[in-house]
Structure formats: structure tokens, C-alpha cells
ROGUZA-566691 format. One line per 5 residues: number of its first residue (from 0); for each residue x, y, z of N, C-alpha, C. Coordinates in steps of 0.001 Angstrom, whole numbers. Example, Ala and Ser with C-alpha at 12.3 -4.5 7.8 and 13.67 -1.06 7.14 Angstrom:
! ROGUZA-566691
0) 13190:-5690:7800:12300:-4500:7800:13200:-3300:7800  12850:-2250:7080:13670:-1060:7140:12900:30:7870
***
This chain:
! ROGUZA-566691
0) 48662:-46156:-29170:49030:-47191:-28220:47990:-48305:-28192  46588:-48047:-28575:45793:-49012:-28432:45697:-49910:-29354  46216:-48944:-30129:46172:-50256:-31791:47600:-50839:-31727  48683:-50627:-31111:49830:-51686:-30754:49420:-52694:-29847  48376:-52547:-29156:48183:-53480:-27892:47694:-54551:-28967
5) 46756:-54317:-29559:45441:-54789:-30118:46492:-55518:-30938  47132:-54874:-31858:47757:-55545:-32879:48705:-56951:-32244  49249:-56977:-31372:50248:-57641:-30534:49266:-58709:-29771  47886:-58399:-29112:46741:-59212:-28989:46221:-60089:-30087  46229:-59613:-30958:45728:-60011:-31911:47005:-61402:-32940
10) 48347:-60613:-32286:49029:-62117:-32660:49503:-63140:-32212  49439:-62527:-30585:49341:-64052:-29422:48265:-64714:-29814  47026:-63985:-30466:45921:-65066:-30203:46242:-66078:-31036  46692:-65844:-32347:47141:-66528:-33302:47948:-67375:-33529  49428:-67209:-32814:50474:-67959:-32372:49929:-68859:-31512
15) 49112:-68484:-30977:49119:-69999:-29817:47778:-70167:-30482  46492:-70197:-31229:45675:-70969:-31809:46374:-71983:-32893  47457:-71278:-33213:47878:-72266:-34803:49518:-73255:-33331  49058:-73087:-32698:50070:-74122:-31926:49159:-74798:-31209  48128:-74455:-30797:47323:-76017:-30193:46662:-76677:-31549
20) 46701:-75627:-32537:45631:-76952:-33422:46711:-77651:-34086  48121:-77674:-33855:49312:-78619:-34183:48816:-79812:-33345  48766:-79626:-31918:48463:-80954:-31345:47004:-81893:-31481  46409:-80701:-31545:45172:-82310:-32368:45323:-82388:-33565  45680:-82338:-34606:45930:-82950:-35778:47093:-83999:-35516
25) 48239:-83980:-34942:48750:-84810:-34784:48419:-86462:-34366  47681:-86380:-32835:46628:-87220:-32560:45909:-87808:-33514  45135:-87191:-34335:44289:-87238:-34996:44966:-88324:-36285  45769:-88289:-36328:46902:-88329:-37920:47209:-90084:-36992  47782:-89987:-35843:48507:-91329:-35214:47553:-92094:-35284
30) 46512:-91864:-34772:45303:-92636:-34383:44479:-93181:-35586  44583:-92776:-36472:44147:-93082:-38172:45184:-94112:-38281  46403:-93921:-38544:47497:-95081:-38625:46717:-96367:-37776  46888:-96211:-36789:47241:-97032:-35762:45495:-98094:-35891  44335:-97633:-36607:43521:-98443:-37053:43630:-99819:-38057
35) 44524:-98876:-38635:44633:-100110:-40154:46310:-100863:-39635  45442:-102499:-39332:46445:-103571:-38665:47637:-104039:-39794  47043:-103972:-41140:48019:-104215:-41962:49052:-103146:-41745  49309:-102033:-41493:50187:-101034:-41667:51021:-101102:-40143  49840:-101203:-38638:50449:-101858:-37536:51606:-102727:-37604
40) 51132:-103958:-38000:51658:-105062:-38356:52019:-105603:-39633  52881:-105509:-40319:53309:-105616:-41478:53806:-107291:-41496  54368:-107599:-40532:55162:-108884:-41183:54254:-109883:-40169  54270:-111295:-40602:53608:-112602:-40025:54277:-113673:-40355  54521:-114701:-39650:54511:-116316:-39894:53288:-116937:-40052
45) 52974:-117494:-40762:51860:-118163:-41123:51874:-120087:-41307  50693:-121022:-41115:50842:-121863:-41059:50214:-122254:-42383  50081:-122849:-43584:49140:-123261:-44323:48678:-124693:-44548  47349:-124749:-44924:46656:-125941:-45042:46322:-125680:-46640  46768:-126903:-47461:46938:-126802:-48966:47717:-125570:-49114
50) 47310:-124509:-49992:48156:-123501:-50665:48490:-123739:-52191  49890:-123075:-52068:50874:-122612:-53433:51437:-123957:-53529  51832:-124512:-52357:53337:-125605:-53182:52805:-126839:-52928  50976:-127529:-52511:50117:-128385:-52553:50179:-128791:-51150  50237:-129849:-50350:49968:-130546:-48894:49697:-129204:-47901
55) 50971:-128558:-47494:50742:-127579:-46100:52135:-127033:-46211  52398:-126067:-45875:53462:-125555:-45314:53268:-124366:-44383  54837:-123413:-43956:54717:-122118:-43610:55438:-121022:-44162  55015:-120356:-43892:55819:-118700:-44763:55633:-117217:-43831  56660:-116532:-44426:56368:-115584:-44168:56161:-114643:-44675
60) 55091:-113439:-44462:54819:-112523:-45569:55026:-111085:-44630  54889:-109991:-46004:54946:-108565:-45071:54499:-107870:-45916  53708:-106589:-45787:53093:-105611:-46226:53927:-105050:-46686  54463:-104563:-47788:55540:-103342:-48058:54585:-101832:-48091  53518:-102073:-48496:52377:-100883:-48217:51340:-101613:-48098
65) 50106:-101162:-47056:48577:-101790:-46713:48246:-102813:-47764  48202:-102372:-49447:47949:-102664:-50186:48035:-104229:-50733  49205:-104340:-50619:50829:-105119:-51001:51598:-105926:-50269  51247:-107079:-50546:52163:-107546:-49367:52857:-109059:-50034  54303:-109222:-49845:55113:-110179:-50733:55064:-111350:-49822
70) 55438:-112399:-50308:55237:-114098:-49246:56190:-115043:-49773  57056:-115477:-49160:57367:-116777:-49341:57130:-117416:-48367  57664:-119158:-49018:57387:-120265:-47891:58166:-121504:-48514  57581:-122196:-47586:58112:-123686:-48085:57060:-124696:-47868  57026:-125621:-47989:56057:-127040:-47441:56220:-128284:-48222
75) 55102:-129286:-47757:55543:-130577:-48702:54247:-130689:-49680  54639:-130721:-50860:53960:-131287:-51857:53041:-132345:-51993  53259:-133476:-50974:52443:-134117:-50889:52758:-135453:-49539  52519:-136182:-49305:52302:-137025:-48302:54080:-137510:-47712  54526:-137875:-49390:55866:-138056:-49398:57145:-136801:-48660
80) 58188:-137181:-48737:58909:-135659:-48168:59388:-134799:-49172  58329:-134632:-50586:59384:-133986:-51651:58225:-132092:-50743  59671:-131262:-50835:59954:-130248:-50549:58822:-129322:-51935  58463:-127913:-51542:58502:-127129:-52454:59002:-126401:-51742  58483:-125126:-52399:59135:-123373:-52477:58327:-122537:-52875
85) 57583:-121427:-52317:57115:-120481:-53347:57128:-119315:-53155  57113:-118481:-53936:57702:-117181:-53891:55970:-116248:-54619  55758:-115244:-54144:54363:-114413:-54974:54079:-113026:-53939  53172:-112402:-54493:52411:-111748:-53713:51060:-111267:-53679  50626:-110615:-52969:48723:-110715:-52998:48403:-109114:-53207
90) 47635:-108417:-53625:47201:-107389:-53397:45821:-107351:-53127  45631:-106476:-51763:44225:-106179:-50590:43873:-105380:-51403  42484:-105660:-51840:41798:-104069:-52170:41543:-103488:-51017  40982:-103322:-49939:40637:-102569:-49349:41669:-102205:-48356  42967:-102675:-49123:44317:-102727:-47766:44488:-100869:-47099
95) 43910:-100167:-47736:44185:-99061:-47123:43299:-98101:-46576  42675:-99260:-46230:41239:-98928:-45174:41266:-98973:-43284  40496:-99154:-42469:40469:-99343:-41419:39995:-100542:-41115  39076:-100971:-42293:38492:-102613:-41735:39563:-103677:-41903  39392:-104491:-41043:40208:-105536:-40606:40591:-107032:-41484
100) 39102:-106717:-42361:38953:-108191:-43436:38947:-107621:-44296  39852:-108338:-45319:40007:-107702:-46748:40258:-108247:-47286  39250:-108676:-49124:39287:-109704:-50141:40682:-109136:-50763  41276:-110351:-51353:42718:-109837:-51867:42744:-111403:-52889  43626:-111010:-54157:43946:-111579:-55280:45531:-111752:-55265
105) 46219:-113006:-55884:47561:-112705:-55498:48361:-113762:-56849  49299:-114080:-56484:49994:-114634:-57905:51428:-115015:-57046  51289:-116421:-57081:52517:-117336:-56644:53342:-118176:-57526  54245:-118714:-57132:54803:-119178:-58105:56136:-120603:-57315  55735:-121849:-57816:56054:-122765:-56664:57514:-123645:-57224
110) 58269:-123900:-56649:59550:-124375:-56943:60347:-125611:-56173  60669:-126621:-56736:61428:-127578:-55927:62878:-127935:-56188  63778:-128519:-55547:65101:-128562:-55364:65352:-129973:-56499  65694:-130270:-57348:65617:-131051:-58104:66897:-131681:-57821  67991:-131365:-56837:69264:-131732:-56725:70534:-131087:-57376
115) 70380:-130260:-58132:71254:-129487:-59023:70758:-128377:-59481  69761:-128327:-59343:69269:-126735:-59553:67333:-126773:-59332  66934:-125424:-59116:65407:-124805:-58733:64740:-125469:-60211  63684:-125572:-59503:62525:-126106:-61086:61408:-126081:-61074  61058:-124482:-61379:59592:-124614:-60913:58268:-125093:-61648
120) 57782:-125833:-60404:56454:-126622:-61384:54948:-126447:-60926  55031:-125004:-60447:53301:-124581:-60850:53832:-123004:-60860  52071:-122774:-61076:51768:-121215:-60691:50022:-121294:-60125  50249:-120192:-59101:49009:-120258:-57851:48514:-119086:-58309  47071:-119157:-58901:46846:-117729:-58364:45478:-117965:-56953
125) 45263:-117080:-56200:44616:-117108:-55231:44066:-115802:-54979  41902:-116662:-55021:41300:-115326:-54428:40910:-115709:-52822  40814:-114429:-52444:40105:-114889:-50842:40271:-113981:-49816  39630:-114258:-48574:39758:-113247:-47750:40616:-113080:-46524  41159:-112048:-45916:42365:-111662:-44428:41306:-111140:-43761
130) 41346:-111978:-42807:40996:-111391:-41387:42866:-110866:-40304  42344:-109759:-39394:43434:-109773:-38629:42884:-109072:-37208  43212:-109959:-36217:42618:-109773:-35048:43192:-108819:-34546  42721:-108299:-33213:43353:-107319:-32167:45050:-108118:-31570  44410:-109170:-31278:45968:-109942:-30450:46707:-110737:-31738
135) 46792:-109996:-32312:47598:-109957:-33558:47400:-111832:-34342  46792:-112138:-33813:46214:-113613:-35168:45687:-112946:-36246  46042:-113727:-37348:45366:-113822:-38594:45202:-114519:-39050  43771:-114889:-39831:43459:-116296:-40848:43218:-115911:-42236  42931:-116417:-42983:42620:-116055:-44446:42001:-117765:-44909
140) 41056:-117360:-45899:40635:-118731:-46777:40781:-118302:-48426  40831:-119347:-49190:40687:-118737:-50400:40986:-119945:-51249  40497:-119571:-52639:40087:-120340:-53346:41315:-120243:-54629  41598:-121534:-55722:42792:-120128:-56311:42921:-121624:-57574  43311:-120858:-58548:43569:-121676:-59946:45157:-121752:-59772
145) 45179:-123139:-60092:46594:-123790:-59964:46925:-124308:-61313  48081:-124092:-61864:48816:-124690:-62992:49691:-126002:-62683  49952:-126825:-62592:50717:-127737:-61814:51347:-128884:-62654  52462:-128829:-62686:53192:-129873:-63760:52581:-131554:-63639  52386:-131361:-62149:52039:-133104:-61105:50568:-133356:-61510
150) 49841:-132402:-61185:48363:-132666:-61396:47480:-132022:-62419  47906:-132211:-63791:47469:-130990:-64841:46103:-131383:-64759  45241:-132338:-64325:44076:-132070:-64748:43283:-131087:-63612  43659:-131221:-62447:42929:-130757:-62022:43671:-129144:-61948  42569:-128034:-61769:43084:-126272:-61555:42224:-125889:-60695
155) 41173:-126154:-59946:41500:-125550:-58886:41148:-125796:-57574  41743:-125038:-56655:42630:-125822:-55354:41601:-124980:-54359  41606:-124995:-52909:41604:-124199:-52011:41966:-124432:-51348  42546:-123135:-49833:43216:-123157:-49013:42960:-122447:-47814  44058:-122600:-46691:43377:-121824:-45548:45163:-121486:-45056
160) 45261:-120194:-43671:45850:-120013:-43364:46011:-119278:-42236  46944:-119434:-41396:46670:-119200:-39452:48311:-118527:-39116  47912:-117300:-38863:49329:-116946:-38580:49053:-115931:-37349  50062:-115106:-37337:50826:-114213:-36214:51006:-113051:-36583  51041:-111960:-36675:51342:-110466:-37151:51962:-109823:-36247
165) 53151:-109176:-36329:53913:-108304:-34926:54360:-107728:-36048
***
């Protein structure tokens, strides 16, 4: 009888040790997420100063993983009202971290409405860094070699950018 007690003691203790240490790992698991803002916040509107498609525009981008994150936009090319377009995306090295700023490399690709069909006349690449705040702002700066049908002599550009993350 004592070794049924014992034995039956011995597997409550167990059943309910391997059921509370379910609930702190869980915790433990949310609260790791819930550090890294890129994964929080995946998608943003953003404002830009220079960029991909030259003068300023805005876009929107989204994380598909920390890492990774795809962008389009639009803006004006230059002083005049000719339109671009650009379509790319960036990859964070450190996107699957907890820190908040992260150097990232990316590859755009810029397009205008020619009246009868798309025609694209550059390619962006861009290095530089994401910041992303607690109250969900984000800026980024960066520097980036431009191919550009309009301005072949000059390649390269820099830029800045001010957005929103929810």
C-alpha cells in the first residue's frame, strides 16, 4: 500500500510540475515576440525625401518575415508633375533580433506611366539604417547607387524616410 501511495505521489507531482512549467514558457515565448517591433508591426506608410523614383514620395512597406520586408510607392521625379512608381525590397540583417535599429540593403526598381504603357527608368539599390520607436514612428537614412535613364551621370543618391508602423 505504501508503494501505491508513493507511486500515485510521485505522479501528481509530475502532472502538475510539467503543467505549470507549460505556463512560463509560454510567457516567456510571447514576450520574446513582442520585443522585436518589426514582427509587432509589420506594415507602415512612409513619407520619403529623395529615394527610388528621385524628388519625394510615399509608400507602403511590410515585413513578410523580421528579415524581409517588400515596398512600393509612388512620388514625383522631379520639380515638374511627372509621376514615378517603384516597386523593391530591403533585407534587415539584424531583422530577427530584439534591437530596434537595423542596417539593411535593398533593391528597387522605378517606373513611370508613359501614357500607353509602364517604362521603367532606373534601378535603386539602397544601404542604410531603420530605426522603430515604441509609439510606433519610424525613420531610416541611407545612401544607395542609382541607375537612372534621366541622370546617367550621376549614381549616387541619398535619402531619408518618416513613417508609421501598426
Amino acid at each position: 500500500m505504501k508503494s501505491n501511495s508513493f507511486i500515485f505521489l510521485f505522479l501528481l507531482c509530475t502532472f502538475s510540475a510539467s503543467a505549470f512549467e507549460g505556463d512560463l514558457i509560454d510567457p516567456l515565448k510571447k514576450k520574446k515576440v513582442d520585443l522585436n517591433r518589426r514582427d509587432k508591426y509589420p506594415a507602415g506608410f512612409n513619407l520619403y525625401a529623395q529615394g527610388p523614383v528621385g524628388l519625394g514620395g510615399v509608400s507602403f512597406d511590410y515585413f513578410i518575415v523580421p528579415k524581409i520586408s517588400l515596398e512600393l510607392g509612388a512620388g514625383a521625379r522631379n520639380f515638374y508633375p511627372d509621376l514615378g512608381f517603384f516597386v523593391g525590397g530591403k533585407y534587415h540583417f539584424f531583422g530577427n533580433s530584439f534591437l530596434n535599429t537595423t542596417p539593411y540593403i535593398g533593391v528597387f526598381s522605378g517606373f513611370e506611366y508613359t501614357g500607353g504603357d509602364l517604362r521603367n527608368y532606373n534601378l535603386y539599390v539602397p544601404f542604410g539604417i531603420q530605426h522603430i520607436k515604441k509609439n510606433h514612428l519610424a525613420w531610416s537614412i541611407e545612401v544607395a547607387y542609382k541607375r537612372d535613364v534621366y541622370e546617367p551621370s550621376r549614381t549616387f543618391y541619398g535619402g531619408a524616410k518618416i513613417g508609421y508602423r501598426f
